[in-house]
N, C-alpha and C positions, 0 to 999 in steps of 0.2 A: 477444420473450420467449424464455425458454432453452428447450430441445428435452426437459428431461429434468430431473426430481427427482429429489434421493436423499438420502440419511441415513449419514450418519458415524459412527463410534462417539460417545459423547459427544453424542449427538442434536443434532449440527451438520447440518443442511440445504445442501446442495449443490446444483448446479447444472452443467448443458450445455447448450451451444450446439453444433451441427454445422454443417461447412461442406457446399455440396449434392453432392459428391464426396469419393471417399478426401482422410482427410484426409493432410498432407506435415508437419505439427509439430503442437505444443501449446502453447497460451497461458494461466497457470494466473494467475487473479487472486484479489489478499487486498486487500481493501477499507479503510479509513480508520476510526478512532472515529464514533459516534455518526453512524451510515449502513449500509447495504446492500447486496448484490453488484448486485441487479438492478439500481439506477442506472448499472452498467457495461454494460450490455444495447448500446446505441451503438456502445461501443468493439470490445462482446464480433462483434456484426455484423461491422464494419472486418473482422476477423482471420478472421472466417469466411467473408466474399467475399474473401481472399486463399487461402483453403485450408487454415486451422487451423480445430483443434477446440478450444474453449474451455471451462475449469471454471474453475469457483471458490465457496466458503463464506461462506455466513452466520456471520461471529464468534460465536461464546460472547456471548450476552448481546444479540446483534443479529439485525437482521431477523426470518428465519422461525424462528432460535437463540436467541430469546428465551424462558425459562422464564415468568417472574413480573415483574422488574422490569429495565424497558432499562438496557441499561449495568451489568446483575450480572453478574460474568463465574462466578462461584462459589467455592467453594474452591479455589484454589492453580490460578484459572482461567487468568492472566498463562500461566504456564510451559503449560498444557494448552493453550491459544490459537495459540503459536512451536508449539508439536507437530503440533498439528492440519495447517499449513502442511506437514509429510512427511507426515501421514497421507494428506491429499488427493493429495500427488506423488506415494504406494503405490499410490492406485487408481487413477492416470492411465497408469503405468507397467504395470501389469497391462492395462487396458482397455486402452491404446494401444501395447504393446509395440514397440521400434525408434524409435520419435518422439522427436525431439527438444524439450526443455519449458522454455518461457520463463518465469519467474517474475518476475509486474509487481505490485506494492506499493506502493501508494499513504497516507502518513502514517500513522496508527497500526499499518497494515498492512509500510510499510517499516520503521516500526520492529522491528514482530515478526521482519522478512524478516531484516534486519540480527544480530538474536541468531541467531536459527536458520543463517544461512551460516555464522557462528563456526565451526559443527560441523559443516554438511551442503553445504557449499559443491558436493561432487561431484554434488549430489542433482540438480542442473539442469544444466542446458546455456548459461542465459545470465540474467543477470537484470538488471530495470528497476526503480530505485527512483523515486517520484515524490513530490510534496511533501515531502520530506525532509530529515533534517537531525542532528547531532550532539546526538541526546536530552539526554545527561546534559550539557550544557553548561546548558540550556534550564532543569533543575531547581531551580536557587537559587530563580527568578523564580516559583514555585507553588508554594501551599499543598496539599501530598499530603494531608495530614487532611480533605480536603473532596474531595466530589465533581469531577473536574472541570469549570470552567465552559468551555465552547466559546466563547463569545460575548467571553472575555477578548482573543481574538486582533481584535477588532474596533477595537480599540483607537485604531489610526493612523488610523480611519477616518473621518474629522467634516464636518459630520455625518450623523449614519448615519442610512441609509435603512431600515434594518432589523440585529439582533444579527449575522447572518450575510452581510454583504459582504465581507465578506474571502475568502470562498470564491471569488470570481468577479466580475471586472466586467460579465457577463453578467446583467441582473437576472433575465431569464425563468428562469436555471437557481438565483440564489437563491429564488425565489421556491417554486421546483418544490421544494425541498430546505426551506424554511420552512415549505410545506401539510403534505410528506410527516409522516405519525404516526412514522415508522420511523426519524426522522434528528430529531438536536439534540441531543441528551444526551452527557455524558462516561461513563468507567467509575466502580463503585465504588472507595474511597478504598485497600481493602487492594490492589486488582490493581493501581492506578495505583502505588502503593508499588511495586512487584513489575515494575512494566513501568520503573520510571524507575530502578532497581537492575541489571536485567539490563542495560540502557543503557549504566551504566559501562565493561564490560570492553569495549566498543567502546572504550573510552580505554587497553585495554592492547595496547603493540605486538603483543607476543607473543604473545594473543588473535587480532588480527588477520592477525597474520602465519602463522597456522595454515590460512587460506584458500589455496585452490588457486591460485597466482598467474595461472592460463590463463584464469580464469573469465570473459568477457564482459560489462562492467556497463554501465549506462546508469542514468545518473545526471540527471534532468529536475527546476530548479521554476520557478516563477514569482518575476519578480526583487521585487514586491513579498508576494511572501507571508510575514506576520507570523509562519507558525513557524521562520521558517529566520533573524529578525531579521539583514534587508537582508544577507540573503546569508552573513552571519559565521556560522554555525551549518554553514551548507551547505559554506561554504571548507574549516570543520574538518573535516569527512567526507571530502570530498576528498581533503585533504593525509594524513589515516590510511589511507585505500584507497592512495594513490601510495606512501606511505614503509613500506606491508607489504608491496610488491610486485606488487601487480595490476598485469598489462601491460597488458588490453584495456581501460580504464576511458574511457569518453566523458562527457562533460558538456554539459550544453545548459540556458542562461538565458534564459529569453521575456522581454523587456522589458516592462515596465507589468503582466505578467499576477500573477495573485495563488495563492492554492492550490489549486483544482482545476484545474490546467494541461489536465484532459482535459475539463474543464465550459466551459473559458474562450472566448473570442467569438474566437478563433483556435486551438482545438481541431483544426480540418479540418488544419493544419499540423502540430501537436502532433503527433495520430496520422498523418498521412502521412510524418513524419519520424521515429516511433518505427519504423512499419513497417519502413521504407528500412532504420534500423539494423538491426533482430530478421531479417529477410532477408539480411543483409550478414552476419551472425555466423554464424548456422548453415550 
């Protein structure tokens, strides 16, 4: 469990972890839709038995950031949600002055990651996208008027053993993610509008071509996970990160694994290979 509570403006709930000595960098994570920071708790350890000190937020609308109804992000919560992601990098920055700060993003959360580098590309030192993929390509395929359903990505999956297989061929960690109260739900209908809009300008060059081309990415999914459809979703993001100029950009496809690449039954890999990079960058 994290080392430390704390409150954001926008009564977003935070979290740290410490490593048991000075810490040598920062690992700042932003968490996926309809889930929690602390099911990163695992990963957040890993990084603190190497000597980082780790934050990350409870979304707007999620975990301990829930007001009223999971998955309400609020008014014109989408854009407050991409913000929140430098808010937290403000207070790491301050608390940890001199540190260098990795930002790892995992699906709804890479999403956000993805508008906010548009602009603040400088704000980090290296970033990791995970389950991810070319949002606005994905948007034909869903009804924004509606809630989103999560369990749609279950799709490829027959027959299913439960709504939520696609997250993992791991069943213990579907499982742990189907009891939890705090995971299953999409956002409401207007932020999903407002997340799958901001999406687009990932589609313009000259959007992305505004990013620092020195920036460090690390780009992880699982080759069958149904948000990145078999990979063509994930190709597109690639080929826009390469033709704006990113030099540092790596890529990694786990075969067989599905979306949470950090939940999945060879995770010990995953993070021993994320490390390796995030070590190798800074």
């Amino acid at each position: 469990m994290p080392d430390e509570t704390f409150t954001l403006p926008g009564s977003v709930t935070a979290y740290r972890w410490d490593p048991a000595g000075p810490p040598v960098a920062v690992l700042q994570l932003t968490h996926g839709m309809g889930e929690h920071v602390l099911r990163y708790d695992r990963v957040a350890r890993a990084f603190t038995d190497r000597g980082f000190a780790v934050y990350g937020q409870d979304h707007r609308g999620h975990g301990a950031s829930i007001r009223d109804t999971p998955g309400d992000l609020g008014p014109d919560g989408w854009p407050a949600l991409v913000a929140d992601i430098g808010v937290l990098t403000a207070h790491v920055r301050a608390e940890r002055p001199g540190l260098p700060v990795v930002l790892l993003a995992h699906s709804m959360g890479s999403f956000a990651a993805q508008q906010y580098l548009l602009e603040n590309s400088a704000a980090v030192d290296a970033a990791v996208l995970t389950g991810t993929a070319a949002l606005d390509v994905l948007e034909p395929a869903l009804d924004l008027d509606r809630p989103l359903d999560l369990a749609v990505f279950n799709a490829p999956f027959q027959p299913p053993r439960t709504d939520y297989d696609w997250l993992s061929r791991d069943e213990s960690e579907v499982d742990a993610y189907v009891a939890d109260p705090l995971c299953g739900f999409g956002i409401d209908p207007e932020n999903t509008r407002a997340m799958f809009a901001g999406a687009r300008r990932l589609a313009d060059p000259a959007a992305v071509g505004a990013m620092r081309p020195d920036l460090p990415m690390y780009l992880a999914v699982g080759e069958q996970d149904p948000v990145n459809g078999n990979l063509a979703l994930f190709d597109v993001l690639v080929r826009r990160y390469r033709e704006a100029g990113i030099k540092d950009l790596t890529t990694r496809v786990y075969p067989g694994a599905r979306h949470e690449i950090l939940n999945e039954t060879n995770r010990a890999e995953v993070v021993a290979e994320l490390l390796a990079w995030t070590e190798k960058v800074l």
